[in-house]
N, C-alpha and C positions, 0 to 999 in steps of 0.2 A: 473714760476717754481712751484707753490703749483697747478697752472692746473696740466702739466706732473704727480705732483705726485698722483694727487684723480684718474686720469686716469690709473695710473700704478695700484692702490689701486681696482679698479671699475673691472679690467680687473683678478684681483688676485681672487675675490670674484666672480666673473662668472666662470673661470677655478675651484674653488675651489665647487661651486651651481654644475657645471655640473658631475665633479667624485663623489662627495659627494649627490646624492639624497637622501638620508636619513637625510640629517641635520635638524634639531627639529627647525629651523627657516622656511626652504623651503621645499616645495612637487611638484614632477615634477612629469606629469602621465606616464604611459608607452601607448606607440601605442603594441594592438595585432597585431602581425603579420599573424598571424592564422588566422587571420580574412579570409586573401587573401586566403586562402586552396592552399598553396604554395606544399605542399606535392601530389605529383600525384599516379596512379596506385594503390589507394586504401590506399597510406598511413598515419600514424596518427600524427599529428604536436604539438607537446608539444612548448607551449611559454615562451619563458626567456626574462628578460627585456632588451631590445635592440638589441634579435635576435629570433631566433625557432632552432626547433629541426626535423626532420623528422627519423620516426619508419616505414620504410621500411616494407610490406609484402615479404615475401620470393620469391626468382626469381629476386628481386627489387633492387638497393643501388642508391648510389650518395646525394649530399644534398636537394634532390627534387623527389627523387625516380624513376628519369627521366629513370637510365639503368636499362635493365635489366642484371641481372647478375645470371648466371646457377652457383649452385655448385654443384662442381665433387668431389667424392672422391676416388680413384684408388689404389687397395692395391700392394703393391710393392714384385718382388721376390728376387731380387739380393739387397736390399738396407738396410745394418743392423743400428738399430735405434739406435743412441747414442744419449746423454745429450744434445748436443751443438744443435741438429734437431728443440730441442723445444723452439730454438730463433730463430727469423725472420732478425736479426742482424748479426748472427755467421755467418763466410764465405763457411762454408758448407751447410749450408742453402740457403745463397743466390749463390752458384755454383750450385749448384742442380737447384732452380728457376728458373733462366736465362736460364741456359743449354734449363730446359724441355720448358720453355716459348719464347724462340725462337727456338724452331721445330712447337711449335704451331702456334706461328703468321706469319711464314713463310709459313706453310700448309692454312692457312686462306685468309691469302694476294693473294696466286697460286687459291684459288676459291672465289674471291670477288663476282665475278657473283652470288653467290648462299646466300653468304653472306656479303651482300651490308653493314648490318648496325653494323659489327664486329668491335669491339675497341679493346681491350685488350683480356692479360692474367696473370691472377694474383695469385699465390701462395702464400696460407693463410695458412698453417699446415703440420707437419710432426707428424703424430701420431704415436705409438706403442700396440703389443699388440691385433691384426696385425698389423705389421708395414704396413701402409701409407699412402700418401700422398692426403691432400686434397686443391681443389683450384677452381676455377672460371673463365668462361667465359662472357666476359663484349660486353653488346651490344646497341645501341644507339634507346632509347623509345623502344615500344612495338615491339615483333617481332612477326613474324605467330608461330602458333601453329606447334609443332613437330620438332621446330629451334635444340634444344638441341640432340633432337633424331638422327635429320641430321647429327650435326657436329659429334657426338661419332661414327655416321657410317661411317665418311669420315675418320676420325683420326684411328678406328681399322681398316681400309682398307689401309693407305696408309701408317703407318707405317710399317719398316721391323718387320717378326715374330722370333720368337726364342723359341724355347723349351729348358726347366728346369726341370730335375725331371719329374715328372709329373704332370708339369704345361705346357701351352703355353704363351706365353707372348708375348707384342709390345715392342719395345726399344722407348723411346722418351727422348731424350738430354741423359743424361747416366744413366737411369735409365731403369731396365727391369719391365715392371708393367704386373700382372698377367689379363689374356686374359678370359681365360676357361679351363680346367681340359683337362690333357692331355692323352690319352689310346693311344699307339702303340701296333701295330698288326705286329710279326715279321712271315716270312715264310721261313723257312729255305730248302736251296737248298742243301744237304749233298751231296759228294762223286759224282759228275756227270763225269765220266771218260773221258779224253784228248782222242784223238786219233794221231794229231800231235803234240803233245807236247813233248821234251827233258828240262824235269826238272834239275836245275842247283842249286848247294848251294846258290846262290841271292836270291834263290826263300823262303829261310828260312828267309827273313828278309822285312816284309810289307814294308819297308820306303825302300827299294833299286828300282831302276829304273825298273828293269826287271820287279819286282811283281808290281808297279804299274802302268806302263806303260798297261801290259796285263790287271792288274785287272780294270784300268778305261776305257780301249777300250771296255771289256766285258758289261761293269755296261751301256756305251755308248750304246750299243745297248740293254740294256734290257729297257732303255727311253724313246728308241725310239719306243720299241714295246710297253712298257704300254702307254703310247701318242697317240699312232695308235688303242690304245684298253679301251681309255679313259670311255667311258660310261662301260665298263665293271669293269675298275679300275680308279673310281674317286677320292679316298684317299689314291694311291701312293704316297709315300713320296720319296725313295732314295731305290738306291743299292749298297750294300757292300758286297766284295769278304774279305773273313777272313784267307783264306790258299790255299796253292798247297801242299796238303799232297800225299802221296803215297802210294799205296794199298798193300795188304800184297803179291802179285804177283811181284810186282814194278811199276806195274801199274799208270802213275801221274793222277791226279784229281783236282779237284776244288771243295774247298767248298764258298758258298756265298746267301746272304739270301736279301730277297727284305721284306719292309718295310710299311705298311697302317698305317693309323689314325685312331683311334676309334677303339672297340673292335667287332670284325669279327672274322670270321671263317675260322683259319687256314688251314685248310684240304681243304677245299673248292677252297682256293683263288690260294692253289697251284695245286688243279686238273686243275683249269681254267688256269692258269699261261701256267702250262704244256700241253694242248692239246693245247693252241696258237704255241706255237712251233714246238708238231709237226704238227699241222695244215695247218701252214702259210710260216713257214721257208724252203728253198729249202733244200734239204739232198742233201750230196756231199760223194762219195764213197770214204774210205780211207782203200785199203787192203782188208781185209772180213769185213769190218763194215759197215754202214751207217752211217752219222752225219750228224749236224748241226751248221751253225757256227754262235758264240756268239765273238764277236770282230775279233783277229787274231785265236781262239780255235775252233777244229772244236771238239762237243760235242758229244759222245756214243750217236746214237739214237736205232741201233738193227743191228744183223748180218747182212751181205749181204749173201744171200743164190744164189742166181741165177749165177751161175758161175759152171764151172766144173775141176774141177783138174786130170789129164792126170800125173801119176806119173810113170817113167823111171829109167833104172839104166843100169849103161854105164862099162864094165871093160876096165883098163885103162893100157895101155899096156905101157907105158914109163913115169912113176910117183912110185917112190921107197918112202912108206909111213913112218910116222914117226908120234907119238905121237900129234904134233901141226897142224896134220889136222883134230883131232878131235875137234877142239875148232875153232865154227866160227866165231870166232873175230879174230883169228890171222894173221899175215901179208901173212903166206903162204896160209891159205885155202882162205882168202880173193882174191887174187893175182890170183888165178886157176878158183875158182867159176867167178870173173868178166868174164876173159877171155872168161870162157865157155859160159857165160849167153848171152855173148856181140852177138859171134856167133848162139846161136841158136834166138835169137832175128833178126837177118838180115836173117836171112833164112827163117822163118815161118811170120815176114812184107812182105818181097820180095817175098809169093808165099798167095796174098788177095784170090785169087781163091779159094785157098783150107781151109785158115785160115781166114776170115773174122772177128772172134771173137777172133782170140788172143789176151792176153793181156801183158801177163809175164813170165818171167823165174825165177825159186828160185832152187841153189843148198842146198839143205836140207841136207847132210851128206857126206864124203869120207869113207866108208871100207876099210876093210883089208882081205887079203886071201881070193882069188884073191884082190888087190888093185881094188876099182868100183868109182865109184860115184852116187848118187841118185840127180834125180830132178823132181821137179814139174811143170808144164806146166800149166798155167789156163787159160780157155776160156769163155769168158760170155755164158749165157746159159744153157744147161740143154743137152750133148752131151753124146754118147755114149763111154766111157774111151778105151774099145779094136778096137773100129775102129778107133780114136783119135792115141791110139797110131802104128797102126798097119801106119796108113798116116802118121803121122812126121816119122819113118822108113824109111817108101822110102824114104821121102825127104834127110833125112840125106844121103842115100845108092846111091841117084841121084847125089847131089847135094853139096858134099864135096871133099875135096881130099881126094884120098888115098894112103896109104904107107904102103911096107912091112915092117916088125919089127920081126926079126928072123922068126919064122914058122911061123907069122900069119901076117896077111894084118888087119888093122886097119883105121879106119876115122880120122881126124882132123878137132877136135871141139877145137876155142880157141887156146890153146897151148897142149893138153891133144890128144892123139892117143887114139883111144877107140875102142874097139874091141866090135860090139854089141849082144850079145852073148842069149842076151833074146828073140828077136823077125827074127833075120835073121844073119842066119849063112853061111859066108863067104867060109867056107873048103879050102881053100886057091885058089881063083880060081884068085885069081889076079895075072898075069904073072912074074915070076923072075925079068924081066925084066923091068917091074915097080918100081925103088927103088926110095931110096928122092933127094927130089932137092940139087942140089950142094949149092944154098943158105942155106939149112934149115936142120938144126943139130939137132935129139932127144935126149934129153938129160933128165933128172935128176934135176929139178930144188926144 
Protein backbone atom coordinates (compact mmCIF):
# COMPACT_ATOMS: atom_id res chain seq x y z
CA UNK A 1 0.00 0.00 0.00
CA UNK A 2 2.66 2.94 0.95
CA UNK A 3 4.50 1.39 -2.63
CA UNK A 4 1.08 2.45 -4.59
CA UNK A 5 1.12 5.55 -2.76
CA UNK A 6 5.17 7.01 -3.32
CA UNK A 7 4.17 5.82 -6.93
CA UNK A 8 0.99 7.86 -7.15
CA UNK A 9 3.31 10.74 -5.45
CA UNK A 10 6.51 10.17 -7.87
CA UNK A 11 4.05 10.15 -10.96
CA UNK A 12 2.24 13.74 -9.47
CA UNK A 13 5.80 15.32 -9.29
CA UNK A 14 6.93 14.42 -12.89
CA UNK A 15 3.38 15.59 -14.36
CA UNK A 16 3.78 18.55 -12.10
CA UNK A 17 8.27 18.96 -13.40
CA UNK A 18 6.97 18.56 -16.80
CA UNK A 19 4.04 21.78 -17.10
CA UNK A 20 5.80 23.57 -14.49
CA UNK A 21 9.61 24.13 -16.06
CA UNK A 22 10.18 26.96 -14.32
CA UNK A 23 9.91 25.57 -10.83
CA UNK A 24 13.00 27.06 -8.61
CA UNK A 25 13.63 23.27 -7.67
CA UNK A 26 13.99 21.97 -11.45
CA UNK A 27 15.38 23.32 -14.89
CA UNK A 28 14.61 21.40 -18.03
CA UNK A 29 16.48 22.70 -21.32
CA UNK A 30 14.55 23.46 -24.41
CA UNK A 31 15.51 21.75 -27.77
CA UNK A 32 15.90 24.64 -30.64
CA UNK A 33 13.86 23.83 -33.18
CA UNK A 34 15.33 26.20 -35.48
CA UNK A 35 18.17 24.53 -35.50
CA UNK A 36 16.47 22.11 -38.24
CA UNK A 37 15.82 25.47 -40.72
CA UNK A 38 12.19 23.96 -40.69
CA UNK A 39 11.17 27.14 -42.46
CA UNK A 40 11.60 26.71 -46.34
CA UNK A 41 11.56 29.39 -49.39
CA UNK A 42 13.52 31.88 -47.63
CA UNK A 43 11.60 31.85 -44.41
CA UNK A 44 12.55 33.08 -40.91
CA UNK A 45 11.85 30.77 -37.90
CA UNK A 46 11.27 32.23 -34.57
CA UNK A 47 11.68 29.55 -31.67
CA UNK A 48 9.12 28.95 -28.74
CA UNK A 49 9.81 26.58 -26.19
CA UNK A 50 8.42 23.28 -27.35
CA UNK A 51 7.59 24.42 -30.87
CA UNK A 52 8.71 27.33 -33.81
CA UNK A 53 7.24 29.86 -35.69
CA UNK A 54 7.59 30.23 -39.45
CA UNK A 55 7.58 34.29 -41.05
CA UNK A 56 6.81 33.41 -44.38
CA UNK A 57 8.25 35.79 -47.39
CA UNK A 58 5.50 36.96 -49.39
CA UNK A 59 4.05 34.49 -52.25
CA UNK A 60 4.90 31.98 -49.24
CA UNK A 61 2.30 30.52 -46.19
CA UNK A 62 1.76 27.24 -44.43
CA UNK A 63 3.64 26.17 -41.22
CA UNK A 64 6.93 25.59 -43.15
CA UNK A 65 6.46 28.07 -45.94
CA UNK A 66 6.14 25.00 -48.07
CA UNK A 67 2.88 26.78 -50.34
CA UNK A 68 2.97 29.06 -52.24
CA UNK A 69 0.24 31.30 -52.15
CA UNK A 70 -0.38 34.48 -54.83
CA UNK A 71 -2.45 37.35 -53.30
CA UNK A 72 -5.01 38.73 -55.42
CA UNK A 73 -6.94 41.76 -54.77
CA UNK A 74 -9.98 42.51 -57.28
CA UNK A 75 -11.86 45.66 -56.99
CA UNK A 76 -15.55 45.07 -57.06
CA UNK A 77 -18.44 46.89 -59.18
CA UNK A 78 -21.78 45.53 -58.18
CA UNK A 79 -20.78 44.78 -54.44
CA UNK A 80 -21.77 47.48 -51.73
CA UNK A 81 -19.43 47.33 -48.63
CA UNK A 82 -21.39 46.88 -45.44
CA UNK A 83 -20.11 46.32 -41.60
CA UNK A 84 -20.86 42.59 -41.46
CA UNK A 85 -17.94 42.23 -44.93
CA UNK A 86 -15.24 42.94 -42.34
CA UNK A 87 -15.86 39.51 -40.53
CA UNK A 88 -14.66 36.43 -42.01
CA UNK A 89 -17.40 34.64 -39.79
CA UNK A 90 -20.64 36.82 -41.00
CA UNK A 91 -22.66 34.74 -43.47
CA UNK A 92 -22.27 37.19 -46.15
CA UNK A 93 -18.88 36.93 -45.99
CA UNK A 94 -18.74 33.45 -46.16
CA UNK A 95 -21.74 33.36 -49.22
CA UNK A 96 -19.69 35.57 -51.17
CA UNK A 97 -16.26 33.24 -50.32
CA UNK A 98 -17.69 30.05 -51.44
CA UNK A 99 -19.86 31.46 -54.14
CA UNK A 100 -16.43 33.15 -55.82
CA UNK A 101 -14.16 30.02 -54.51
CA UNK A 102 -16.01 27.55 -56.09
CA UNK A 103 -16.00 29.09 -59.77
CA UNK A 104 -12.38 29.27 -58.96
CA UNK A 105 -11.59 25.74 -57.98
CA UNK A 106 -13.90 24.38 -60.46
CA UNK A 107 -11.96 26.62 -63.31
CA UNK A 108 -8.60 25.13 -61.88
CA UNK A 109 -9.70 21.46 -61.47
CA UNK A 110 -11.15 21.82 -65.77
CA UNK A 111 -7.13 22.94 -66.30
CA UNK A 112 -5.14 20.60 -63.88
CA UNK A 113 -2.94 20.00 -66.97
CA UNK A 114 -1.50 23.34 -66.70
CA UNK A 115 -1.82 23.60 -63.07
CA UNK A 116 -0.76 20.36 -61.61
CA UNK A 117 0.28 21.67 -58.26
CA UNK A 118 -3.19 24.06 -57.48
CA UNK A 119 -4.60 23.42 -53.90
CA UNK A 120 -6.97 26.02 -52.85
CA UNK A 121 -8.79 29.14 -52.77
CA UNK A 122 -9.01 31.12 -50.05
CA UNK A 123 -10.83 34.40 -49.24
CA UNK A 124 -8.96 36.77 -46.76
CA UNK A 125 -10.84 40.33 -46.95
CA UNK A 126 -13.46 42.55 -48.03
CA UNK A 127 -12.17 46.03 -48.11
CA UNK A 128 -13.76 49.41 -48.66
CA UNK A 129 -13.19 52.54 -50.03
CA UNK A 130 -12.76 50.95 -53.01
CA UNK A 131 -14.78 48.40 -52.22
CA UNK A 132 -12.85 44.89 -52.71
CA UNK A 133 -12.21 41.91 -52.39
CA UNK A 134 -9.01 40.49 -51.50
CA UNK A 135 -7.82 36.67 -51.54
CA UNK A 136 -5.30 33.95 -52.46
CA UNK A 137 -4.31 31.31 -54.67
CA UNK A 138 -2.64 28.27 -52.70
CA UNK A 139 -0.13 26.12 -54.50
CA UNK A 140 1.90 23.01 -53.53
CA UNK A 141 6.03 24.09 -53.07
CA UNK A 142 7.65 26.16 -55.62
CA UNK A 143 5.77 26.82 -58.78
CA UNK A 144 7.51 28.18 -62.28
CA UNK A 145 7.70 31.59 -62.66
CA UNK A 146 4.65 33.56 -64.43
CA UNK A 147 2.17 30.75 -62.58
CA UNK A 148 0.06 33.74 -61.15
CA UNK A 149 0.20 35.58 -64.50
CA UNK A 150 -1.24 32.32 -66.24
CA UNK A 151 -4.09 31.70 -63.90
CA UNK A 152 -5.31 35.64 -63.91
CA UNK A 153 -5.22 35.13 -67.78
CA UNK A 154 -7.24 31.91 -67.73
CA UNK A 155 -9.73 33.41 -65.05
CA UNK A 156 -10.40 36.93 -67.23
CA UNK A 157 -10.84 34.75 -70.29
CA UNK A 158 -13.11 32.19 -69.09
CA UNK A 159 -15.13 34.07 -67.06
CA UNK A 160 -18.51 35.61 -68.53
CA UNK A 161 -18.09 39.60 -69.21
CA UNK A 162 -20.58 42.24 -68.39
CA UNK A 163 -20.44 45.85 -68.80
CA UNK A 164 -21.38 48.52 -65.88
CA UNK A 165 -21.44 52.04 -66.39
CA UNK A 166 -18.47 52.44 -67.82
CA UNK A 167 -16.72 49.59 -66.52
CA UNK A 168 -16.28 46.13 -68.02
CA UNK A 169 -16.35 43.54 -65.61
CA UNK A 170 -16.06 39.25 -65.02
CA UNK A 171 -18.88 37.72 -62.89
CA UNK A 172 -17.26 35.08 -60.54
CA UNK A 173 -19.89 33.43 -57.99
CA UNK A 174 -22.04 36.59 -57.57
CA UNK A 175 -19.94 39.08 -57.73
CA UNK A 176 -19.20 41.54 -60.85
CA UNK A 177 -15.47 42.51 -60.30
CA UNK A 178 -14.20 45.37 -62.49
CA UNK A 179 -12.14 44.05 -65.67
CA UNK A 180 -10.85 47.47 -67.52
CA UNK A 181 -12.52 50.87 -68.20
CA UNK A 182 -15.23 50.74 -70.53
CA UNK A 183 -15.64 53.26 -73.88
CA UNK A 184 -18.50 52.42 -76.22
CA UNK A 185 -18.60 53.83 -79.62
CA UNK A 186 -22.31 54.10 -80.64
CA UNK A 187 -23.04 54.69 -84.76
CA UNK A 188 -26.26 55.61 -85.36
CA UNK A 189 -28.33 54.52 -88.43
CA UNK A 190 -31.17 57.47 -88.54
CA UNK A 191 -34.23 57.37 -90.69
CA UNK A 192 -33.07 54.54 -93.58
CA UNK A 193 -36.51 54.41 -95.46
CA UNK A 194 -38.70 50.79 -95.74
CA UNK A 195 -39.72 50.30 -99.04
CA UNK A 196 -41.88 47.11 -98.27
CA UNK A 197 -42.90 48.09 -95.26
CA UNK A 198 -46.81 48.63 -93.91
CA UNK A 199 -46.35 50.15 -90.56
CA UNK A 200 -48.93 49.09 -88.03
CA UNK A 201 -49.70 50.55 -84.33
CA UNK A 202 -47.58 47.37 -82.74
CA UNK A 203 -45.01 48.94 -84.31
CA UNK A 204 -45.27 51.83 -81.50
CA UNK A 205 -44.47 49.38 -78.78
CA UNK A 206 -40.54 47.87 -78.80
CA UNK A 207 -41.79 44.82 -76.56
CA UNK A 208 -44.68 43.80 -79.06
CA UNK A 209 -43.90 40.73 -81.37
CA UNK A 210 -44.11 42.57 -84.71
CA UNK A 211 -41.34 45.19 -83.70
CA UNK A 212 -39.20 42.66 -82.36
CA UNK A 213 -39.62 39.97 -84.43
CA UNK A 214 -38.40 42.54 -87.51
CA UNK A 215 -36.13 44.32 -85.30
CA UNK A 216 -34.04 41.09 -84.40
CA UNK A 217 -34.20 39.59 -88.03
CA UNK A 218 -32.58 42.97 -89.07
CA UNK A 219 -29.97 43.32 -86.19
CA UNK A 220 -29.47 39.10 -87.47
CA UNK A 221 -28.21 40.07 -90.40
CA UNK A 222 -26.16 43.17 -89.67
CA UNK A 223 -23.99 40.04 -87.42
CA UNK A 224 -23.74 38.40 -89.95
CA UNK A 225 -22.27 41.06 -92.01
CA UNK A 226 -19.99 42.59 -89.36
CA UNK A 227 -18.66 38.62 -88.81
CA UNK A 228 -18.14 38.39 -92.60
CA UNK A 229 -16.31 41.98 -92.21
CA UNK A 230 -14.56 41.01 -88.92
CA UNK A 231 -10.89 42.48 -89.56
CA UNK A 232 -12.50 45.45 -90.71
CA UNK A 233 -14.93 45.56 -87.53
CA UNK A 234 -13.05 43.84 -84.59
CA UNK A 235 -14.91 45.61 -81.64
CA UNK A 236 -18.35 45.12 -82.62
CA UNK A 237 -20.39 44.60 -79.90
CA UNK A 238 -24.43 44.40 -80.85
CA UNK A 239 -27.13 45.85 -82.84
CA UNK A 240 -30.25 47.72 -81.78
CA UNK A 241 -33.10 48.81 -83.75
CA UNK A 242 -34.70 51.78 -81.45
CA UNK A 243 -37.97 52.65 -83.67
CA UNK A 244 -40.19 52.51 -86.95
CA UNK A 245 -41.05 56.12 -87.02
CA UNK A 246 -42.63 57.64 -89.94
CA UNK A 247 -41.53 60.42 -92.24
CA UNK A 248 -43.34 63.55 -92.54
CA UNK A 249 -44.51 62.06 -96.19
CA UNK A 250 -45.76 58.86 -94.32
CA UNK A 251 -43.06 57.39 -95.36
CA UNK A 252 -42.19 54.20 -92.63
CA UNK A 253 -38.46 53.99 -91.68
CA UNK A 254 -36.16 52.48 -89.35
CA UNK A 255 -34.01 53.94 -86.99
CA UNK A 256 -31.28 51.66 -85.35
CA UNK A 257 -27.64 52.07 -84.43
CA UNK A 258 -24.71 49.41 -84.17
CA UNK A 259 -22.35 49.44 -81.40
CA UNK A 260 -17.86 49.21 -80.91
CA UNK A 261 -15.78 49.10 -78.00
CA UNK A 262 -13.31 51.51 -77.27
CA UNK A 263 -13.27 55.07 -78.45
CA UNK A 264 -13.39 55.30 -82.54
CA UNK A 265 -14.57 57.23 -85.06
CA UNK A 266 -17.97 57.55 -85.46
CA UNK A 267 -18.18 59.03 -88.96
CA UNK A 268 -15.68 56.69 -90.30
CA UNK A 269 -17.15 53.42 -88.95
CA UNK A 270 -20.45 54.35 -90.56
CA UNK A 271 -18.87 55.34 -93.93
CA UNK A 272 -17.29 51.75 -93.83
CA UNK A 273 -20.47 50.25 -92.43
CA UNK A 274 -22.37 51.76 -95.39
CA UNK A 275 -20.34 51.08 -98.55
CA UNK A 276 -20.30 47.28 -97.22
CA UNK A 277 -23.82 47.45 -98.01
CA UNK A 278 -23.90 48.84 -100.87
CA UNK A 279 -21.07 47.00 -101.88
CA UNK A 280 -21.83 43.68 -101.02
CA UNK A 281 -25.63 43.33 -100.58
CA UNK A 282 -27.74 42.39 -103.77
CA UNK A 283 -30.42 45.39 -104.64
CA UNK A 284 -33.69 44.07 -105.23
CA UNK A 285 -36.05 46.47 -107.26
CA UNK A 286 -39.17 47.55 -105.43
CA UNK A 287 -41.36 50.07 -107.88
CA UNK A 288 -39.01 53.05 -108.93
CA UNK A 289 -36.46 52.21 -106.09
CA UNK A 290 -33.66 50.20 -105.63
CA UNK A 291 -32.92 48.36 -102.06
CA UNK A 292 -31.38 46.31 -99.97
CA UNK A 293 -32.58 43.80 -97.59
CA UNK A 294 -31.57 43.94 -94.09
CA UNK A 295 -33.83 40.72 -92.40
CA UNK A 296 -37.59 40.68 -93.82
CA UNK A 297 -36.81 44.99 -94.86
CA UNK A 298 -35.92 45.83 -98.01
CA UNK A 299 -33.92 49.21 -97.37
CA UNK A 300 -34.02 52.71 -99.72
CA UNK A 301 -30.76 52.28 -101.60
CA UNK A 302 -31.61 55.00 -104.67
CA UNK A 303 -34.22 55.43 -107.48
CA UNK A 304 -34.58 53.09 -110.11
CA UNK A 305 -34.08 55.14 -113.16
CA UNK A 306 -33.96 52.73 -116.04
CA UNK A 307 -37.44 52.20 -116.96
CA UNK A 308 -39.79 54.13 -119.12
CA UNK A 309 -43.43 55.16 -118.56
CA UNK A 310 -45.77 55.20 -121.64
CA UNK A 311 -48.74 57.32 -120.21
CA UNK A 312 -52.45 56.90 -121.90
CA UNK A 313 -55.76 58.25 -121.39
CA UNK A 314 -58.76 56.28 -122.45
CA UNK A 315 -62.51 58.19 -122.62
CA UNK A 316 -64.84 55.99 -121.25
CA UNK A 317 -68.01 55.46 -122.84
CA UNK A 318 -70.29 53.56 -120.22
CA UNK A 319 -69.01 54.76 -116.65
CA UNK A 320 -71.36 57.69 -115.22
CA UNK A 321 -68.82 59.37 -112.83
CA UNK A 322 -69.20 60.31 -109.28
CA UNK A 323 -67.26 61.95 -106.61
CA UNK A 324 -65.61 58.38 -105.12
CA UNK A 325 -63.59 57.96 -108.24
CA UNK A 326 -61.61 60.54 -107.36
CA UNK A 327 -60.19 58.84 -104.34
CA UNK A 328 -57.95 55.74 -105.21
CA UNK A 329 -58.67 53.77 -102.22
CA UNK A 330 -62.11 53.54 -102.80
CA UNK A 331 -64.01 50.34 -103.45
CA UNK A 332 -65.26 51.71 -106.84
CA UNK A 333 -62.22 53.18 -108.30
CA UNK A 334 -60.36 50.14 -106.95
CA UNK A 335 -62.91 47.69 -108.51
CA UNK A 336 -62.57 49.41 -112.36
CA UNK A 337 -58.74 50.07 -112.15
CA UNK A 338 -58.13 46.13 -111.31
CA UNK A 339 -60.38 45.20 -113.97
CA UNK A 340 -58.59 47.53 -116.32
CA UNK A 341 -55.06 46.71 -115.38
CA UNK A 342 -55.89 42.91 -115.33
CA UNK A 343 -56.70 43.31 -119.18
CA UNK A 344 -54.13 45.31 -120.27
CA UNK A 345 -51.65 43.06 -118.48
CA UNK A 346 -52.81 39.79 -120.68
CA UNK A 347 -52.67 41.69 -123.68
CA UNK A 348 -49.20 43.30 -123.82
CA UNK A 349 -47.56 39.44 -121.77
CA UNK A 350 -49.46 37.69 -124.53
CA UNK A 351 -47.84 39.76 -127.33
CA UNK A 352 -43.33 39.21 -125.92
CA UNK A 353 -42.65 40.08 -129.52
CA UNK A 354 -43.54 43.48 -129.35
CA UNK A 355 -43.34 44.00 -125.45
CA UNK A 356 -40.46 42.09 -124.13
CA UNK A 357 -39.94 44.67 -121.39
CA UNK A 358 -43.16 45.14 -120.00
CA UNK A 359 -43.52 45.19 -116.71
CA UNK A 360 -46.89 46.95 -115.25
CA UNK A 361 -50.01 48.69 -115.37
CA UNK A 362 -51.09 51.66 -112.92
CA UNK A 363 -54.46 53.45 -113.17
CA UNK A 364 -53.31 56.96 -112.02
CA UNK A 365 -56.70 58.91 -112.17
CA UNK A 366 -60.69 58.83 -113.53
CA UNK A 367 -61.72 62.40 -115.00
CA UNK A 368 -64.58 63.97 -115.75
CA UNK A 369 -66.06 65.82 -118.75
CA UNK A 370 -65.71 63.60 -121.02
CA UNK A 371 -65.55 60.75 -118.07
CA UNK A 372 -61.52 59.14 -119.22
CA UNK A 373 -59.30 57.40 -117.52
CA UNK A 374 -55.47 57.80 -117.21
CA UNK A 375 -52.65 55.18 -117.04
CA UNK A 376 -49.32 54.44 -116.87
CA UNK A 377 -47.64 51.71 -118.67
CA UNK A 378 -43.87 50.91 -117.67
CA UNK A 379 -41.14 49.25 -119.40
CA UNK A 380 -37.70 48.53 -118.33
CA UNK A 381 -35.30 50.54 -120.36
CA UNK A 382 -34.89 53.65 -121.92
CA UNK A 383 -37.88 53.48 -124.98
CA UNK A 384 -39.23 55.81 -126.99
CA UNK A 385 -43.04 57.11 -125.25
CA UNK A 386 -44.86 57.94 -128.93
CA UNK A 387 -43.74 54.90 -130.48
CA UNK A 388 -44.59 52.93 -127.18
CA UNK A 389 -47.69 54.43 -127.27
CA UNK A 390 -48.52 54.56 -130.81
CA UNK A 391 -47.82 50.10 -130.44
CA UNK A 392 -50.11 49.36 -127.39
CA UNK A 393 -52.89 51.26 -129.84
CA UNK A 394 -52.90 48.86 -132.26
CA UNK A 395 -52.78 46.29 -130.05
CA UNK A 396 -55.72 47.31 -128.09
CA UNK A 397 -57.56 48.38 -131.75
CA UNK A 398 -56.36 44.44 -132.84
CA UNK A 399 -56.92 42.87 -130.26
CA UNK A 400 -60.06 43.54 -128.15
CA UNK A 401 -63.70 43.53 -128.61
CA UNK A 402 -65.57 45.85 -129.78
CA UNK A 403 -69.05 47.35 -129.29
CA UNK A 404 -71.30 50.01 -130.43
CA UNK A 405 -72.50 52.34 -127.73
CA UNK A 406 -75.07 54.80 -129.07
CA UNK A 407 -72.97 56.90 -131.95
CA UNK A 408 -69.73 55.64 -131.11
CA UNK A 409 -67.99 52.15 -131.29
CA UNK A 410 -65.75 51.59 -128.21
CA UNK A 411 -63.10 48.89 -126.95
CA UNK A 412 -63.43 46.72 -123.91
CA UNK A 413 -60.82 46.89 -121.46
CA UNK A 414 -61.64 45.09 -118.22
CA UNK A 415 -65.27 46.14 -117.62
CA UNK A 416 -64.87 49.84 -118.93
CA UNK A 417 -65.91 50.43 -123.04
CA UNK A 418 -63.40 53.09 -124.04
CA UNK A 419 -63.43 55.07 -126.75
CA UNK A 420 -59.61 55.80 -127.78
CA UNK A 421 -60.07 59.20 -128.79
CA UNK A 422 -56.08 60.28 -128.41
CA UNK A 423 -54.25 58.37 -130.74
CA UNK A 424 -56.87 56.47 -133.38
CA UNK A 425 -60.16 57.53 -134.25
CA UNK A 426 -62.82 55.20 -134.97
CA UNK A 427 -65.60 57.65 -137.03
CA UNK A 428 -67.79 55.06 -136.49
CA UNK A 429 -66.55 52.55 -139.01
CA UNK A 430 -67.70 49.56 -137.09
CA UNK A 431 -70.90 48.18 -138.74
CA UNK A 432 -74.51 48.64 -137.05
CA UNK A 433 -74.53 45.44 -137.14
CA UNK A 434 -71.89 44.84 -134.62
CA UNK A 435 -73.91 45.22 -131.42
CA UNK A 436 -73.23 43.39 -127.91
CA UNK A 437 -73.39 40.20 -126.93
CA UNK A 438 -76.47 38.79 -125.68
CA UNK A 439 -74.51 37.72 -122.71
CA UNK A 440 -72.98 40.98 -121.88
CA UNK A 441 -74.86 44.06 -120.52
CA UNK A 442 -73.24 47.87 -120.40
CA UNK A 443 -74.12 49.21 -117.71
CA UNK A 444 -73.43 51.82 -115.13
CA UNK A 445 -71.58 50.17 -112.41
Amino acid sequence: MELIVYEMCLFYLLINIHFHPTNEYFSLSDINECALNPCLNGGSCINNFGSYVCICLTDYTGPNCIQTAFKVSFPTLDLTYTPDLAFNTSSKFQRHAQLFCNDINNLMSTHRNRFPDYEDCVVTAFKDNPTRMEWELKFKGNVPPGTIDNAKGLIFEAFPRRIYGDSLGIEIGDILFFLDDYKLTKVSIPDAMLLNFTRSPEFDNNRSIEFQTNANLLCADVDTIMKNNADRFPNYVECKVNSFPVGPDGTPMVNYEISFEGDQNPAQLKEDFNNILLRDLPKERFDRWLGYRLGDLLVYYQNFTDFTEVPLKFRVLNLTFSNDLYDSSSPRFRLHAERFCMDIDRLLNGRKDLFPTYEKCKVERFGNNPVNIEILLEFMGQLSIPEMQQLVATVIFEDTPRYRYEQVVGHLIGDLLVYYADLLLYNYNVPFGMGYPSCFCFCDC
